[in-house]
C-alpha positions as CSV (number, residue, x, y, z in Angstrom):
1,X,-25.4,32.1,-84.5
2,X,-25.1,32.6,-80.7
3,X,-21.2,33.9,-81.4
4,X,-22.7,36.4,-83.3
5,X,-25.6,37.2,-80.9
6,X,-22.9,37.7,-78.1
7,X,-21.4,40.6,-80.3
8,X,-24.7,42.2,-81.2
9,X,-25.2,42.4,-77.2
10,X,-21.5,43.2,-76.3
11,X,-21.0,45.9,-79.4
12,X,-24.3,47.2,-80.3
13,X,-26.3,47.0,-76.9
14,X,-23.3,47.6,-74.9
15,X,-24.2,45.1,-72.5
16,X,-21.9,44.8,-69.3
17,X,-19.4,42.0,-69.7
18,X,-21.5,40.7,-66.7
19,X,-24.9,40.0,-68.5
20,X,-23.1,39.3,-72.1
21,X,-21.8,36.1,-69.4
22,X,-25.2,35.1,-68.0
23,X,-27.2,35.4,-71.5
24,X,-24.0,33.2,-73.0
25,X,-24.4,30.8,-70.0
26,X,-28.1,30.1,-70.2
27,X,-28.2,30.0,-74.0
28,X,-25.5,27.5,-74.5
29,X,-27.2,25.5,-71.6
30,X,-30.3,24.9,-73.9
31,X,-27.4,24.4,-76.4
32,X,-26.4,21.1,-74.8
33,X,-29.9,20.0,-73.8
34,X,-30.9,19.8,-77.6
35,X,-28.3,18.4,-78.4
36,X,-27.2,20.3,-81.4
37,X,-31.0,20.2,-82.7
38,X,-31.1,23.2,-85.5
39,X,-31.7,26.1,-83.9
40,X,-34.7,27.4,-86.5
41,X,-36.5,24.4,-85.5
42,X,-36.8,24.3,-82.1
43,X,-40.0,23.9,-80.6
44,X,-42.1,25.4,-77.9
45,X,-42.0,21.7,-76.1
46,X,-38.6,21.9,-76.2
47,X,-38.0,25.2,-74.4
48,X,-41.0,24.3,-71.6
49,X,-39.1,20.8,-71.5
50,X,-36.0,22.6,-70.5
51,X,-37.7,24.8,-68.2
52,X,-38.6,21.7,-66.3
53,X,-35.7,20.3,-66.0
54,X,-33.9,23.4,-64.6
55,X,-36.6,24.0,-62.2
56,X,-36.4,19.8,-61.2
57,X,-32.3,20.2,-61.1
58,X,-33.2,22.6,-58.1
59,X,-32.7,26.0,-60.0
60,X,-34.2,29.3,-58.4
61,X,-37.6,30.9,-60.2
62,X,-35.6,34.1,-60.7
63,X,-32.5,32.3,-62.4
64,X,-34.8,30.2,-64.2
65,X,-36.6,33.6,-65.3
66,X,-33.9,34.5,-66.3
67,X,-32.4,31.7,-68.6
68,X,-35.9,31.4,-70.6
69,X,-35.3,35.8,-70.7
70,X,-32.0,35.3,-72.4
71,X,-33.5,32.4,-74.8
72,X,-36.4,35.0,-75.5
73,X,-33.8,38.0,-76.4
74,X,-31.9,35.5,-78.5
75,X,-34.9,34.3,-80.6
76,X,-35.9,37.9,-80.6
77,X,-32.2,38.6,-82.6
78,X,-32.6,35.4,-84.9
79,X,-36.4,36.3,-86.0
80,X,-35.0,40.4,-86.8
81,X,-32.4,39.0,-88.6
82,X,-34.3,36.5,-90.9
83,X,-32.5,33.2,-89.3
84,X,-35.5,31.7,-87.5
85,X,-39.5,31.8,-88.9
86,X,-41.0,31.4,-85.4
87,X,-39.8,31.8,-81.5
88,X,-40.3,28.8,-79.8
89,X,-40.5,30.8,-76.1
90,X,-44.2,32.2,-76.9
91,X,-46.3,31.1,-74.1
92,X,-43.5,29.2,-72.2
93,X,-43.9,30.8,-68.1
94,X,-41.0,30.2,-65.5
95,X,-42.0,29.4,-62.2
96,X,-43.4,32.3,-60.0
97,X,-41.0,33.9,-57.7
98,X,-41.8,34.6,-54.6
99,X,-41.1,38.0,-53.5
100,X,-38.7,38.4,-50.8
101,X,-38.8,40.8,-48.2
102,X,-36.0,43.3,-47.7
103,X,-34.1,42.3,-44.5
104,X,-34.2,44.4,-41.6
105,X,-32.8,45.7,-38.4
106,X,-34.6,44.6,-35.1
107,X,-34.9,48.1,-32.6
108,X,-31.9,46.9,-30.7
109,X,-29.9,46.5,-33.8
110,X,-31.6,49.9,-34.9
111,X,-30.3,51.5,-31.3
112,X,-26.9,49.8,-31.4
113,X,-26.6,51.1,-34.5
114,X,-27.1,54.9,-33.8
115,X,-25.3,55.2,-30.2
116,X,-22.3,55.5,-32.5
117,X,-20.0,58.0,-31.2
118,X,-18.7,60.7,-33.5
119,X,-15.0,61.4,-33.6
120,X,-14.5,63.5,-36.9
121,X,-16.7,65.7,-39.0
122,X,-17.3,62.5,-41.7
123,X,-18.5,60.6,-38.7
124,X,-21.0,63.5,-37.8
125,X,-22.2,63.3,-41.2
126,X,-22.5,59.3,-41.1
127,X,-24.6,59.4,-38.2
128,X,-27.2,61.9,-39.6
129,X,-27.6,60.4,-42.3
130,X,-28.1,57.0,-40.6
131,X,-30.5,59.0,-37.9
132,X,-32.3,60.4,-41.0
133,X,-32.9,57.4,-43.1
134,X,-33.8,55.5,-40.2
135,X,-36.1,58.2,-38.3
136,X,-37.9,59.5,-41.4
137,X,-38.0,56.8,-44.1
138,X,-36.1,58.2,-46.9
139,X,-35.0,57.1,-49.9
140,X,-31.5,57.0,-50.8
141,X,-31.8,59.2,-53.7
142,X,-34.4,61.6,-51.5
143,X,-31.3,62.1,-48.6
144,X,-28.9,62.5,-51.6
145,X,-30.6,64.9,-53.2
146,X,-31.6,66.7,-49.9
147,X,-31.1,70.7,-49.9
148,X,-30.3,73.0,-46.6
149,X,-33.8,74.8,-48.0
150,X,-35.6,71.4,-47.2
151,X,-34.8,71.2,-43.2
152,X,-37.2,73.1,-40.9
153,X,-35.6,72.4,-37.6
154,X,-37.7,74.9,-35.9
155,X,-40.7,73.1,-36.9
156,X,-39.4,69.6,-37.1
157,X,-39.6,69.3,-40.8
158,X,-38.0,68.2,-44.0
159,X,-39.4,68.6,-47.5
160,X,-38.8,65.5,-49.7
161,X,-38.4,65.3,-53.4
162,X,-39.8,61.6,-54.3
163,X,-40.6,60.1,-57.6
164,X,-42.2,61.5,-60.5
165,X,-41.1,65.3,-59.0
166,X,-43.4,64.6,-55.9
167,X,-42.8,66.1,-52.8
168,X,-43.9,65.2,-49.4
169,X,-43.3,66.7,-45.7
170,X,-41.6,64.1,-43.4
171,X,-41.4,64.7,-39.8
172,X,-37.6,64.6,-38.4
173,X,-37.7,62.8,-35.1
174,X,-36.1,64.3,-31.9
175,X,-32.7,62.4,-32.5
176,X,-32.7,63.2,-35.9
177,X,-33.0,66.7,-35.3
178,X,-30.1,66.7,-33.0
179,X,-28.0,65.1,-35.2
180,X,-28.4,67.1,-37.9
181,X,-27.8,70.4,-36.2
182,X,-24.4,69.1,-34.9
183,X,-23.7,68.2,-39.1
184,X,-24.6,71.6,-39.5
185,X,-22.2,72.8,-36.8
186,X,-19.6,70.5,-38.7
187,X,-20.9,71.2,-42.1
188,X,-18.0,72.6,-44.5
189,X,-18.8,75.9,-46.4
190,X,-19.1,75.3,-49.9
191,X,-20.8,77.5,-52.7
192,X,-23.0,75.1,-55.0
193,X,-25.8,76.3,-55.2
194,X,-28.4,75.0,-53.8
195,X,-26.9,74.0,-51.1
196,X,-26.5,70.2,-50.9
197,X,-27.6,69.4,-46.9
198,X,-25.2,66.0,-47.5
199,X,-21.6,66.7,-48.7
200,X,-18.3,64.8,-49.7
201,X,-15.2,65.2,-50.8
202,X,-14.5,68.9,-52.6
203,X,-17.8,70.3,-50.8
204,X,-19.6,68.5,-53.2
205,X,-23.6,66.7,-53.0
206,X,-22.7,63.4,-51.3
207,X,-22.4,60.3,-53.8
208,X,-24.9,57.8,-52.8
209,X,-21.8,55.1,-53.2
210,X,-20.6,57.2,-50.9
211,X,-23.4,57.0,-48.5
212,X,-23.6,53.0,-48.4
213,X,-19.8,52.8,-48.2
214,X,-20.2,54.7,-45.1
215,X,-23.4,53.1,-43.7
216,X,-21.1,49.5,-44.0
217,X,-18.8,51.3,-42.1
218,X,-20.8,52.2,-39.3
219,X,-22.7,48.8,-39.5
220,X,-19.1,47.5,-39.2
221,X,-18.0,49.6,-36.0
222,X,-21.5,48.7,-34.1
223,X,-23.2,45.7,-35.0
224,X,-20.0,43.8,-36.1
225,X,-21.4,43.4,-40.1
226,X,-21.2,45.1,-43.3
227,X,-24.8,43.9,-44.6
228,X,-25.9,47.4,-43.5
229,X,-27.2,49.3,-46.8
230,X,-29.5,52.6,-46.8
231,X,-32.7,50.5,-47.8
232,X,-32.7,48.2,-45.4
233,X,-32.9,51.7,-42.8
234,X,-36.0,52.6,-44.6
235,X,-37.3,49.1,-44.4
236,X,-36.7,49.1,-40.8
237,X,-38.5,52.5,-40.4
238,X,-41.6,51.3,-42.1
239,X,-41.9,48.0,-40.5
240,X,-41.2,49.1,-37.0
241,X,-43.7,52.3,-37.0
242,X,-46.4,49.9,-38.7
243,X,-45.8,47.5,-36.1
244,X,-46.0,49.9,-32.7
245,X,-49.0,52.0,-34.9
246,X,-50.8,49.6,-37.1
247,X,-51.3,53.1,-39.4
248,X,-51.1,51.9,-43.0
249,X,-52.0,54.9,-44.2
250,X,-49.7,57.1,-42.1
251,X,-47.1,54.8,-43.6
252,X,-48.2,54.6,-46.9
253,X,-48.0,59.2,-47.1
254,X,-44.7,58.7,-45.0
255,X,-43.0,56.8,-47.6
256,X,-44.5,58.7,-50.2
257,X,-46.1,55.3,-52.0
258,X,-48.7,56.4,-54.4
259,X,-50.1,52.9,-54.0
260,X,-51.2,50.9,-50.5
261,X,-50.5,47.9,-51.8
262,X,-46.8,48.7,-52.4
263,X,-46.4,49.8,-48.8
264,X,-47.5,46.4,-47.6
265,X,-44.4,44.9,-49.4
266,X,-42.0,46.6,-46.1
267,X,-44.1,45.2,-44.2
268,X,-44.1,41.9,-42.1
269,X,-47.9,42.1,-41.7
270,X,-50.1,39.9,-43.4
271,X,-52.0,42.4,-46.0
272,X,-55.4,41.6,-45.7
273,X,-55.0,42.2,-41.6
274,X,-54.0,45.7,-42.7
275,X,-57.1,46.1,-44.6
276,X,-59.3,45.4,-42.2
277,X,-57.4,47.2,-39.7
278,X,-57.8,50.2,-42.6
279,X,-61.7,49.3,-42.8
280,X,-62.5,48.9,-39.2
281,X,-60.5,52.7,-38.3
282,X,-60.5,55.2,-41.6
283,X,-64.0,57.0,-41.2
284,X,-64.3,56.7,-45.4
285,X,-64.1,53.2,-45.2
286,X,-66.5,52.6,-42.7
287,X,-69.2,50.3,-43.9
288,X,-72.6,51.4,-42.2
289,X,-74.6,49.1,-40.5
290,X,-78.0,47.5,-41.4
């Protein structure tokens, strides 16, 4: 059965090679813990025992999550194709993960970072786009697909395209602004239309591959690591305005969040601080007094 199961996944859900491994992995797993017990009579204790022994043996929530995922897929397969009358996961949990916080560059890292000299047009680009994920917050796939239309350097502006087709005004910082007009200086003609602000190779819009190969680069040349990805910039940006500011809000419409509470997840501030912070300063929230 699970031989057969590994095909389904491999030739009909084209799953990578990768997760065809880990689903294999954790399914035979509960294989040997049942000891060759049939699988169309397996029971929920058994599935709940096995979660506890994982999570005893010293096994992460999210792998543990994901072993009783892969047992739930399988049992899924068996019921669709008439080899099993019941799934024994129903109602079995996984211990809670507990969400972990994007890592982040300290300001001094943040400054080491961008006093990186240029020395060819690629390395002009490098450090705008570093200047401009840092200073304004953006996403990876906002900078990406970033247009020469969006940049108001007389007013210190750049449109951004967000999720669900929303699109929100960021404010470039002074550093920023100067290191996009020397990319623009060093910019290469090209004649896609619109105009990509990021390019690559051929003149074309900048691959975001492209964009964190780059940014390990630059973390390479200054701070002497390669952990550097374009996320952890945006991270950075949040945390350290919210810390000097204490603005949630601000933050929240900088990062174009449609919910508070997902802004508070790049933060290292306790949540229901920010709240009160929120309460005690936004005139709408203001509670009048007896």
């Amino acid at each position: 059965m699970l031989q057969r199961f590994v095909d389904y996944l491999r030739h009909e859900r084209r799953y990578s090679p990768h997760t065809v491994t880990d689903y294999t992995r954790d399914i035979a797993r509960f294989r040997s813990a049942i000891e060759g017990f049939p699988w169309d009579a397996v029971s929920t204790h058994q599935v709940t025992a096995h979660v506890a022994r994982l999570h005893a043996a010293g096994q992460a929530p999210r792998s543990i999550q994901r072993a009783l995922s892969s047992l739930r897929s399988f049992y899924r397969y068996l019921l669709r194709q008439g080899l099993a009358a019941r799934d024994p996961t129903t109602g079995v949990r996984a211990p809670k993960a507990h969400a972990r916080l994007p890592k982040l560059l300290d300001t001094d890292q943040a400054a080491q970072l961008l006093a990186f000299v240029p020395a060819d047009p690629d390395d002009v680009r490098d450090l705008a786009i570093a200047e401009l994920l840092y200073g304004s917050g953006l996403r990876l796939a906002e900078l990406t697909g970033a247009n020469m239309s969006d940049i108001d350097l007389a007013d210190g502006l750049i449109v951004v395209h967000g999720k669900g087709g929303k699109s929100r005004q960021v404010p470039l910082g002074r550093q920023s602004m100067a290191a996009l007009e020397q990319w623009l200086a060093a910019r290469p003609a090209t004649a896609a239309f619109p105009q990509p602000l990021f390019t690559g190779r051929g003149g074309k819009r900048i691959n975001p591959r492209t964009v964190s190969r780059r940014l390990k680069r630059l973390a390479v040349l200054q701070l002497g690591s390669d952990e550097l990805h374009p996320h952890m910039l945006r991270h950075s940006f949040a945390s350290h305005l919210l810390e000097s500011s204490s603005d949630l809000r601000a933050v929240q419409e900088l990062l174009g969040h449609a919910d508070i509470a997902t802004t508070q997840i790049y933060t290292h501030l306790d949540f229901q601080h920010l709240a009160k912070v929120y309460d005690a300063a936004h005139p709408r929230a203001r509670r009048r007094s007896d």
